[in-house]
Residue, then its C-alpha position, 0 to 999 in steps of 0.5 A: x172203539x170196542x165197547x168194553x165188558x164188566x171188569x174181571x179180576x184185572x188189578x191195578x198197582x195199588x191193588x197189587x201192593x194192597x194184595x201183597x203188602x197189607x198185611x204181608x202174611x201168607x194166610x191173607x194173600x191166599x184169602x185175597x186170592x181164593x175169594x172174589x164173592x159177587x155184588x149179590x145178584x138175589x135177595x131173600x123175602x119173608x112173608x108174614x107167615x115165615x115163608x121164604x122166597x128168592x128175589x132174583x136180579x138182572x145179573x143173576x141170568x135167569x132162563x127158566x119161567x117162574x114156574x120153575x123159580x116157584x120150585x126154588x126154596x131158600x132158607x138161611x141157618x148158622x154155621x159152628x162160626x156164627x155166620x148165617x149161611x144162605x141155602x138153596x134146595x132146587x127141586x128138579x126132580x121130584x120123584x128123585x132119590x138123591x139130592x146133590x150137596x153143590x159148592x159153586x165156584x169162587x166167583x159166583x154167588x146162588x142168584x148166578x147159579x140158580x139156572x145151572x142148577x135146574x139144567x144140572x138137576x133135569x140132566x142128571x134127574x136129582x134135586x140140588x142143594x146149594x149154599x153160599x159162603x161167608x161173605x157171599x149173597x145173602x151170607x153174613x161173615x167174611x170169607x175165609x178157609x175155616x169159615x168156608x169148612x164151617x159153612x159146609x157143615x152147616x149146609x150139610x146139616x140142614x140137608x140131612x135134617x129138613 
């Protein structure tokens, strides 16, 4: 018998009339649909001093050497919700001029995009600068549409001003 992967968005019964049933409003099955955050594949230490480091996990999928992970700050702030957002800023490179704002996808959380984002950077010579939203990594909060807006805006502001 074939050895079978992870599974991905496949739905039994019950999750279906959960999906569809509970509750019956457009708003939350949309919600339920759009949203499918990660089992967080990294977490964030800070040291004595106040420096924040990222701690990757297996699932993350790292490929470059420790070097390169030195050259990955990370950061939290608020966003206008009250939600603490986890950022990302990937220095690729440093004599850059721009800085890329990047919204990942709906299923992947910074850990899983951390390599991405170095390989994207080095290709198109600029820095990347990422966040999670709500619900996502190390981001607090449920995740939903207003509070996906308000994640930006908080990301947005924390690029424009460190």
């Amino acid at each position: 018998m074939p050895e079978q992967g992870p599974r991905m968005n496949v739905f039994s019964l019950g999750e279906l009339c959960w999906l569809f049933c509970c509750p019956p409003c457009p708003g939350r099955i949309a919600a339920k649909l759009a949203f499918l955050p990660p089992e967080p594949t990294y977490s964030v230490h800070t040291d004595p001093q106040g420096a924040a480091s990222l701690h990757l996990t297996e699932r993350a999928d790292w490929q470059y050497s420790q070097r390169e992970l030195d050259a990955v700050e990370v950061c939290h702030t608020r966003s206008s919700r009250g939600n603490r957002v986890g950022c990302m800023f990937v220095r690729c490179a440093p004599n850059s001029r721009y800085t890329l704002l990047f919204s990942h996808g709906n299923a992947v959380d910074l850990g899983q995009m951390c390599s991405f984002y170095i390989g994207l950077g080095s290709r198109i010579n600029c820095n990347v600068f990422s966040y999670d939203y709500s619900g996502y990594g190390v981001s607090s909060g449920k995740p939903s549409e207003k509070n996906l807006y308000a994640d930006i805006e908080a990301a947005w502001q924390v690029l424009r001003n460190k």
